[in-house]
C-alpha positions as CSV (number, residue, x, y, z in Angstrom):
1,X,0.0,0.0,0.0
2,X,1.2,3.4,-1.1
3,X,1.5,6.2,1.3
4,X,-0.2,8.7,-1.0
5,X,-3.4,8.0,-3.5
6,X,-2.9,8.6,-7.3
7,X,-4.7,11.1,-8.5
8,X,-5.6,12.4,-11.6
9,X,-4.0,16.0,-10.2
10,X,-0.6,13.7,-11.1
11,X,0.2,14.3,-15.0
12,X,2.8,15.5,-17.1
13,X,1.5,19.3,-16.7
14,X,2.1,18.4,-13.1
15,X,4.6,16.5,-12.0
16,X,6.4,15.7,-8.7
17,X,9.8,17.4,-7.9
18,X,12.7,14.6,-7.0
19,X,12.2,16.5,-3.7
20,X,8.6,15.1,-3.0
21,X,9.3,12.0,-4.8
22,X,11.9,11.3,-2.7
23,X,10.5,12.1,0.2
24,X,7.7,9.9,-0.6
25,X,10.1,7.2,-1.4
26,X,11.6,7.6,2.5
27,X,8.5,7.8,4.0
28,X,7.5,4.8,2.3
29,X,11.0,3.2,3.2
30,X,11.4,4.1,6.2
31,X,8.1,3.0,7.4
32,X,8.3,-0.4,5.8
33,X,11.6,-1.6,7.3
34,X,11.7,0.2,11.0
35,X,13.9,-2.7,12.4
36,X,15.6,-5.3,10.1
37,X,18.7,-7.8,10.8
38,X,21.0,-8.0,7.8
39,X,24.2,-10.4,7.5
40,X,26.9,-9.7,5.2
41,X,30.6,-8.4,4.9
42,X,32.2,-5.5,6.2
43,X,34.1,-3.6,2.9
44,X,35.0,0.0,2.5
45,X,34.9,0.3,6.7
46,X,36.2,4.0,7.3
47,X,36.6,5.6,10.9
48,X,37.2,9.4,10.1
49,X,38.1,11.4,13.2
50,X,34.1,12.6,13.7
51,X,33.9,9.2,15.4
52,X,31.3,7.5,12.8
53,X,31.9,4.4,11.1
54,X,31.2,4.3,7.3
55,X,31.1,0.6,5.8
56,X,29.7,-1.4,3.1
57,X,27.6,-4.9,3.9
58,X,28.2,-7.2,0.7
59,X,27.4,-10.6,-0.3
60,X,27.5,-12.3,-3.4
61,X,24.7,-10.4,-5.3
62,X,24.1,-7.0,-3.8
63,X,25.6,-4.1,-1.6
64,X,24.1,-2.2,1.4
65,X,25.3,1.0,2.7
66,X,26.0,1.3,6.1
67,X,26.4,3.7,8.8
68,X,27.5,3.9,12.8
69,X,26.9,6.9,14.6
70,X,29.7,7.7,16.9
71,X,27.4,7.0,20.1
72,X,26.8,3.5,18.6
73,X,30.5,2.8,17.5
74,X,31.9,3.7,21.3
75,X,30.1,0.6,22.5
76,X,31.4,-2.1,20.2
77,X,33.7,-3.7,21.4
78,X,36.0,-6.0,18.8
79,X,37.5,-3.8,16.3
80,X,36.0,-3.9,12.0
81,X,38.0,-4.4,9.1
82,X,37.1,-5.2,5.8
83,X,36.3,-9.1,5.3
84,X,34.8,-9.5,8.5
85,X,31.8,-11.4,9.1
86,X,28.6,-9.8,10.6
87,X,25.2,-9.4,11.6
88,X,23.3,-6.3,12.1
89,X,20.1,-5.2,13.7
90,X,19.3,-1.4,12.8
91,X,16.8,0.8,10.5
92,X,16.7,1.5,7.0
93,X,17.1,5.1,6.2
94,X,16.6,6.8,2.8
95,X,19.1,9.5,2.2
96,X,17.5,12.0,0.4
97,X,20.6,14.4,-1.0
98,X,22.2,11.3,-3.0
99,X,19.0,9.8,-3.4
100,X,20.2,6.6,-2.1
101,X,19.1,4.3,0.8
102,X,21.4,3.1,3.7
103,X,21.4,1.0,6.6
104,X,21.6,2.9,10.0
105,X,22.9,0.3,12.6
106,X,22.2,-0.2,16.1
107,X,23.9,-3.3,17.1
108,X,26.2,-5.3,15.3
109,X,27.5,-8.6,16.2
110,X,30.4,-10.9,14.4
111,X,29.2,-14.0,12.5
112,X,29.9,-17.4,14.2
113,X,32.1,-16.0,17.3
114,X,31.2,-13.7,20.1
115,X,32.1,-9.9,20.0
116,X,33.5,-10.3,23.3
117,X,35.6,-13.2,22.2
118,X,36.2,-11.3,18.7
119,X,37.7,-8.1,20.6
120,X,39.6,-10.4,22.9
121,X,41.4,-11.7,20.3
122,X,41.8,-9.3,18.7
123,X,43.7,-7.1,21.6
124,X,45.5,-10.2,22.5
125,X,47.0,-10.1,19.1
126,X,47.7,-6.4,19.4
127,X,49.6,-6.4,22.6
128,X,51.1,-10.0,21.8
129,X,53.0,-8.2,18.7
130,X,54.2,-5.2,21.3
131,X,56.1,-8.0,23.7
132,X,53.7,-7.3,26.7
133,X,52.9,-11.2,27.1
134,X,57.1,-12.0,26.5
135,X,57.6,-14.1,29.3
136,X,61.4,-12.8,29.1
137,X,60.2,-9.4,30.9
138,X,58.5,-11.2,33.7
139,X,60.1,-10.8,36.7
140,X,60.0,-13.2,40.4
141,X,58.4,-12.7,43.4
142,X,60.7,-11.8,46.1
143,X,61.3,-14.5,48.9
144,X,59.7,-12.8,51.8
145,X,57.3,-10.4,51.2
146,X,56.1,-7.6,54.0
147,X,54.4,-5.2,52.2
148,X,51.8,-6.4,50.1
149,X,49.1,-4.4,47.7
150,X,45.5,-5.8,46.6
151,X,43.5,-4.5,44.1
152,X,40.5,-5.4,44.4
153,X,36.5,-4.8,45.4
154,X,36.7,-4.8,49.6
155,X,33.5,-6.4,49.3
156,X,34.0,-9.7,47.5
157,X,35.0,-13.2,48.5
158,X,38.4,-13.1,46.8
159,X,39.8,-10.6,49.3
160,X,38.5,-12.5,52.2
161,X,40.0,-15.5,50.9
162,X,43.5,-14.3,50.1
163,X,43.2,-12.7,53.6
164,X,42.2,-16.2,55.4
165,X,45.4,-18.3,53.8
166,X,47.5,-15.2,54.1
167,X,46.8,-15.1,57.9
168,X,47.1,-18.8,58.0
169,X,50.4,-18.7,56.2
170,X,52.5,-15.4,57.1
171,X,51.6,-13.3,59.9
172,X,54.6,-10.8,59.3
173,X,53.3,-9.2,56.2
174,X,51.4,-6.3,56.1
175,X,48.4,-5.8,53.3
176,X,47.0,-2.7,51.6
177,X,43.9,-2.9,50.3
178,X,43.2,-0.5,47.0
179,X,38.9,-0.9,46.8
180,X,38.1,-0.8,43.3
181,X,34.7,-2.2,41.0
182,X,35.8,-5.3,39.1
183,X,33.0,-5.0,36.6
184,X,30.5,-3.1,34.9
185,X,31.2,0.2,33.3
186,X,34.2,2.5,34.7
187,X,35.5,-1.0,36.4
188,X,39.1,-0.6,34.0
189,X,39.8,2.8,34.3
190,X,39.6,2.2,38.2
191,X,41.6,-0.8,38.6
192,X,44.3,0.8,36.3
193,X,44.0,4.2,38.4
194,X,44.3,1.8,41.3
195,X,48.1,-0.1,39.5
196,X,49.5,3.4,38.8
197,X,48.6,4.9,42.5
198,X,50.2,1.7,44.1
199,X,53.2,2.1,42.1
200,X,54.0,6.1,43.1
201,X,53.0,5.2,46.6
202,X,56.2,6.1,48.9
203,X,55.7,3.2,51.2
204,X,57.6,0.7,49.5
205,X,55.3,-1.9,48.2
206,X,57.2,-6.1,47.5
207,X,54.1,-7.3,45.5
208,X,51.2,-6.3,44.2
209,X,48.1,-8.9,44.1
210,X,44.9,-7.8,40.8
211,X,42.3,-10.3,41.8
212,X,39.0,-11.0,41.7
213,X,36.6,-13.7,42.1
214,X,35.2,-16.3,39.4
215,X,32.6,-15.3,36.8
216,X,31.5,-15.2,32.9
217,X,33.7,-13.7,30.2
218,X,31.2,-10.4,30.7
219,X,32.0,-10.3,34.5
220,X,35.9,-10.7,33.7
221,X,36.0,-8.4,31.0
222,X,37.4,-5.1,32.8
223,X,41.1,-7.7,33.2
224,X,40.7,-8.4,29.7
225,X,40.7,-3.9,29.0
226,X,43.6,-2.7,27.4
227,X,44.5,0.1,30.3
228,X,44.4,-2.5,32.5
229,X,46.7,-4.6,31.1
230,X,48.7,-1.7,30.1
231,X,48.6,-0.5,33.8
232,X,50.2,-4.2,35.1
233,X,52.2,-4.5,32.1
234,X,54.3,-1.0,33.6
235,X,54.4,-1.6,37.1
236,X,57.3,-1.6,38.8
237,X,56.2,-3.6,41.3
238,X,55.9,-7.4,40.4
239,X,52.6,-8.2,39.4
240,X,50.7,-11.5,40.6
241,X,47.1,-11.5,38.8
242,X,44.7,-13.8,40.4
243,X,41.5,-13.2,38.0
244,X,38.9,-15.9,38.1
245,X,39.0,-19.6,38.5
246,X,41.7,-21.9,37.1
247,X,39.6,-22.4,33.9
248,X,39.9,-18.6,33.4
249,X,42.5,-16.9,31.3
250,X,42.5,-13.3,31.3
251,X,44.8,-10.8,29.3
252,X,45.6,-9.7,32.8
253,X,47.3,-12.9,33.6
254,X,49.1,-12.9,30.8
255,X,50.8,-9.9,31.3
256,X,51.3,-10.2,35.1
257,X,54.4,-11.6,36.1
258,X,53.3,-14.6,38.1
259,X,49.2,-15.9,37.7
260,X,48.0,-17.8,40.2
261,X,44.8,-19.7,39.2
262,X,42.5,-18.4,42.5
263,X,42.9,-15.8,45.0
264,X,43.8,-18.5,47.6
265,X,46.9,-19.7,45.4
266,X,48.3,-16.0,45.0
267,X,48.5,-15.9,48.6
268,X,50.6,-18.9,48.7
269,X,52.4,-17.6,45.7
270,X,53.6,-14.5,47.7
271,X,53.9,-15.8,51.1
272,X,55.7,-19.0,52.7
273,X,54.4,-21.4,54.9
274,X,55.4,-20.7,58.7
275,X,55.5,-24.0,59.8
276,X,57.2,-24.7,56.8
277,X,59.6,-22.0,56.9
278,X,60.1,-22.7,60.7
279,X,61.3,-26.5,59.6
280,X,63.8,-25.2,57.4
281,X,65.2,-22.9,60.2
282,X,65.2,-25.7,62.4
283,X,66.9,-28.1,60.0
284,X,69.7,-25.2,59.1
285,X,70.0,-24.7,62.9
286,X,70.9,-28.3,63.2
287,X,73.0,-28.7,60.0
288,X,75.3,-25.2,61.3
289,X,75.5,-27.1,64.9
290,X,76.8,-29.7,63.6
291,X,79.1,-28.1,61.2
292,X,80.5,-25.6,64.1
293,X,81.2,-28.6,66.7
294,X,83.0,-30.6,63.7
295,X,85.0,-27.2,63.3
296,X,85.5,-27.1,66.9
297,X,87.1,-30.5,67.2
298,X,88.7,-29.8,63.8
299,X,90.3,-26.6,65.3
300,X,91.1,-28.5,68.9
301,X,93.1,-30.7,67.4
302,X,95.2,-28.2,65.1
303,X,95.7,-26.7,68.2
304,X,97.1,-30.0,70.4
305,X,99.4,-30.5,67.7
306,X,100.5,-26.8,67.4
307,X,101.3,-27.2,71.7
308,X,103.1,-30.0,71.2
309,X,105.2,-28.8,68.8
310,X,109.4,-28.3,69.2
311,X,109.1,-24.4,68.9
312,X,106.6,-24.2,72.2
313,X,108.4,-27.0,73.9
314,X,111.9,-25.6,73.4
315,X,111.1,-22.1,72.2
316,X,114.9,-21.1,71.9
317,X,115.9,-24.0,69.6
318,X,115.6,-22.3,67.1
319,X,117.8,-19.1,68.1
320,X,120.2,-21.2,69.2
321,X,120.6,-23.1,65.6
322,X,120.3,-20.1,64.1
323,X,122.8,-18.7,65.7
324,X,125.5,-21.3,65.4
325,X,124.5,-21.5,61.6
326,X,125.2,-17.9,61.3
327,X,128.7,-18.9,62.9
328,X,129.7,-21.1,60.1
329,X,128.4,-18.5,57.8
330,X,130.7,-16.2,59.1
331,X,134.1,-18.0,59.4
332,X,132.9,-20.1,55.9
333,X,133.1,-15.9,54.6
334,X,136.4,-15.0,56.6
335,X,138.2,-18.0,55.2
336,X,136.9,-17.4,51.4
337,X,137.7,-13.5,51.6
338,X,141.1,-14.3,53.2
339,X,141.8,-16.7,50.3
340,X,140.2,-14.2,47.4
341,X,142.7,-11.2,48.9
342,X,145.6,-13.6,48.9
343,X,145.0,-14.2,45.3
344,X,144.4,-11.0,44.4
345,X,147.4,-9.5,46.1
346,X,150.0,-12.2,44.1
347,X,148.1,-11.2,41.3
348,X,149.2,-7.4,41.9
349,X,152.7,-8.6,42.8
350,X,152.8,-10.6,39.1
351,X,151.9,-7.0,37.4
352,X,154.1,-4.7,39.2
353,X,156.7,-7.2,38.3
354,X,155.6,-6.8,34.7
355,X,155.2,-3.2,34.9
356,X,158.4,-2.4,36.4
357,X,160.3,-4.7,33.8
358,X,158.9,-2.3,30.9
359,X,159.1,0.6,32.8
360,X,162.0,3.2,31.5
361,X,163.1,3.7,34.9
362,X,164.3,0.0,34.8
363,X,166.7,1.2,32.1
364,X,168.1,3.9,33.4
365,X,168.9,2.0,36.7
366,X,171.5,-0.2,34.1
367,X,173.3,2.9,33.6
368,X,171.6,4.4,30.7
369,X,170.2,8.3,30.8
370,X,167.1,10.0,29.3
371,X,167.9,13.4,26.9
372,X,165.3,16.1,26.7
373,X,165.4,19.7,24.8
374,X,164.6,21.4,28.0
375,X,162.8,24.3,26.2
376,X,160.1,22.1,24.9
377,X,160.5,18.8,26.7
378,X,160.9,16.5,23.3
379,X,163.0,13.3,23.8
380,X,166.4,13.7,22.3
381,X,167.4,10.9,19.8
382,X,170.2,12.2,17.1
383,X,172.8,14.8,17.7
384,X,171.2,16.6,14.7
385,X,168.3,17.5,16.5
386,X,170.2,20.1,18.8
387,X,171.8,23.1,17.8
388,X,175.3,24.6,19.4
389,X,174.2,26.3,22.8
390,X,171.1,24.8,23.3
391,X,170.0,23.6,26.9
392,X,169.3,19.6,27.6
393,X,168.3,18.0,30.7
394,X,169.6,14.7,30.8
395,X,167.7,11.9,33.4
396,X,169.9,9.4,35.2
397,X,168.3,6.3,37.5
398,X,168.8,9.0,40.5
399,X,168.4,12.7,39.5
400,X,168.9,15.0,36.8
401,X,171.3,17.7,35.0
402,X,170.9,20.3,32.8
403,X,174.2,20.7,30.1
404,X,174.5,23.2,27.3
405,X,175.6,21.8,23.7
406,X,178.7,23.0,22.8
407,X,179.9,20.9,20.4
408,X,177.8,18.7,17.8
409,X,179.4,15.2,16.0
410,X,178.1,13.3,14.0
């Protein structure tokens, strides 16, 4: 049924504007399909910065466009892309400038999986490919823990069982509780608020405990955020995330440094067993007795055989054989030095011999004499050297006498 009646006021000297005919058309549109679900491929998705989300639904015969208002976009949770699968519930709307009809959405869901599943995947992709699951940057718990952080809601059961084997456990450990939602809307933002406040706390904090209690993957889904993970993935403070049951795997635990499969475990994660603890004191107390009395007796008997020793039993043994060995030492170095100087003074005797053999004295004591021109000191050997009148010294074995030439011969 039309939404207007023919008439016969409609002819070719009156016709309808594309305005009205339009307009007719979306009324009629619009009217006829005020809620549809439509399944088909994303293609052409486009996110411009006003927030709305431009796409084309396809399959293998026609093509539907589509639109998210930025109010409707906020809420979906997995992230589109071209080729993906989905199904959507909105209103067909007619969109009179282009003349062209589009599909407004309200809800959309992917095909054959879950959005929440979809957008957990899909951010456990993202932040897999940034290293925040490497298990190369998770660090360990310390040994003995006595400041201890929980973030948590004061109000559930995982607190109050963490606090029960805690307090069974290790009584010297103090806990701070951060109270925080762990689901619903705003749950995220407040859990990683409650991560960053912990870590720029001055009271130096050993671990810090995320944990909350079991539940669906829609109750668990503020550990699976991204600021949340983010948050743990910073801290400087080692992590342990105790989210859910042991069938439970949350992004959170992934990027914690230690996860403990219930709230109960990550208390004895982070905190040893007294009784436990007090058996190994008791069993290194025994082991160091023992070792210290088998030292003892050790030392007791290094110390008999030291006493009986010659040096404490005759102490001045020793100086005594010291001092007649220095004895020998010296007349052994009196003999050796008196033998050395006797060679060496027949040695000096054999070169003065030699010496005075060569020595021109030697000659003149057989009678001969030495001539020198006694103005320059030259050795005289030929007559022809001197000239009448000249003065000579002449050098006999004992003395000496200066002459003048008088007479030259050859």
């Amino acid at each position: 049924m039309l939404p207007f009646e023919l008439s016969d006021e409609l002819t070719p000297t009156r016709p309808l504007t594309v305005a009205e005919l339009t307009g007719q058309i979306k009324d009629l549109v619009e009217a006829g399909f005020p809620a549809v679900w439509v399944a088909g491929e994303v293609s052409n998705f486009a996110r411009p910065q006003s927030g709305h989300c431009y796409l084309t639904l396809k399959d293998e015969q026609a093509q539907l466009r589509a639109v998210i208002w930025r109010n409707v976009a906020a809420h979906v949770r997995f992230e589109l892309h071209d080729g993906l699968e989905v199904i959507c519930r909105g209103r067909v709307e007619v969109y009179a400038p282009r003349g062209t009809y589009q599909l407004i959405i309200e809800a959309i869901e992917p095909r054959g999986l879950g959005a929440l599943e979809l957008a957990l995947r899909q951010l456990r992709e993202k932040l897999a490919r940034e290293g925040l699951f490497d298990p190369a940057r998770k660090r360990p718990l310390p040994e003995f823990v006595r400041q201890i952080a929980v973030v948590t809601s004061p109000t559930g059961a995982a607190i109050r069982d963490f606090l029960q084997v805690l307090r069974r456990r290790w009584r010297g450990a103090d806990v701070l509780i951060l109270p925080v939602r762990v689901q619903g809307d705003g749950a995220a933002e407040e859990i990683a608020a409650a991560i960053g406040v912990t870590n720029r706390l001055a009271r130096p904090i050993d671990v810090l405990i995320v944990t909350r209690g079991g539940g669906s993957l829609e109750d668990l889904w503020a550990f699976n955020e991204e600021a949340v993970v983010r948050a743990i993935a910073a801290s400087r403070i080692p992590v342990v995330s105790a989210v859910g049951h042991e069938i439970d795997v949350t992004l959170s635990d992934l990027a914690a440094d230690v996860r403990a499969l219930t709230p109960s475990e990550a208390a004895e994660l982070v905190a040893p067993a007294a009784e436990e603890f007090f058996n190994v004191l008791d069993q290194i107390k025994k082991r160091l007795t023992v070792a210290l009395r088998t030292q003892a007796q050790a030392a007791r008997v290094r110390l008999d055989g030291v006493a009986r020793h010659t040096i404490f039993r005759r102490p001045f043994q020793q100086v005594f054989e010291r001092a007649r060995l220095l004895d020998d030492f010296s007349g052994r170095l009196h003999r050796v030095m008196k033998t050395h100087l006797q060679t060496a003074r027949q040695r000096a005797t054999a070169m003065a011999a030699r010496l005075e053999s060569l020595s021109p004295l030697a000659v003149l004591g057989r009678g001969y004499s030495l001539t020198q021109r006694l103005a320059d000191g030259r050795i005289v050997r030929s007559a022809v050297e001197l000239s009448v009148g000249e003065q000579i010294a002449t050098r006999f074995a004992a003395g000496r006498a200066v002459s003048r030439v008088e007479e030259i011969a050859e």
